[in-house]
C-alpha positions, 0 to 999 in steps of 0.5 A: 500500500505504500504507507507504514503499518498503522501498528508501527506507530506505538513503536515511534511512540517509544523511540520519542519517549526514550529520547525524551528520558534521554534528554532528561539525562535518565535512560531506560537502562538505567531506569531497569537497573534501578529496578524501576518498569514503565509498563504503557498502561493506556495508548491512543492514537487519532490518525490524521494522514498516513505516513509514507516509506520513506518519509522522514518524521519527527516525534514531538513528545510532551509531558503532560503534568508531574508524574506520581505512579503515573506519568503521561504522555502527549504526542505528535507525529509530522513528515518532512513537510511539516503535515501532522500524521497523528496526535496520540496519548500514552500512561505508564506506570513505575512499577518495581521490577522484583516486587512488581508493585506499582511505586511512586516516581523515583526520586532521582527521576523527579530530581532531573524532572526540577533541574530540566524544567 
């Protein structure tokens, strides 16, 4: 059909949120090192125009308040010419990866959270 499969945008809703924490100065590894999941809990996607192959796309991803046990997500897909494919939401959860119960924001996540904002 010559456009990407509508199940691959979750995937680009990851690789922003990875950049996102990236920038934060936090990665997911370190994240899992800590012993700290963020399992997606809720996603959705309003799709506005199909993505091509071949396009080049930028993920806008914006956090929408301060996380607790949740943190919550607001996204924006654009091709090269600047058209808005989708707008989508996710909510994830900080769960403690040996217990499996969900936590409250590490301290060291709301730290780089204060000194990036």
């Amino acid at each position: 059909m010559g456009v990407v499969y509508y199940g691959e945008y979750a995937q680009y809703l990851e690789q922003g949120r990875t950049e996102w924490l990236r920038e934060m100065g936090i990665t997911y590894k370190y994240m899992e090192e800590h012993d700290v999941h963020l399992p997606v809990i809720d996603l959705h996607i309003s799709y506005k125009y199909p993505a091509k192959y071949d396009d080049l796309i930028t993920i806008t991803t914006i956090l929408l308040k301060r996380p607790s046990k949740k943190i919550e997500f607001y996204y924006e897909i654009h091709n090269q010419d600047g058209k808005l494919l989708i707008t989508a939401s996710t909510s994830l959860v900080f769960v403690d990866s040996i217990s499996k119960k969900i936590i409250s924001a590490p301290d060291y996540f709301l730290e780089k959270l204060d000194v990036s904002s």
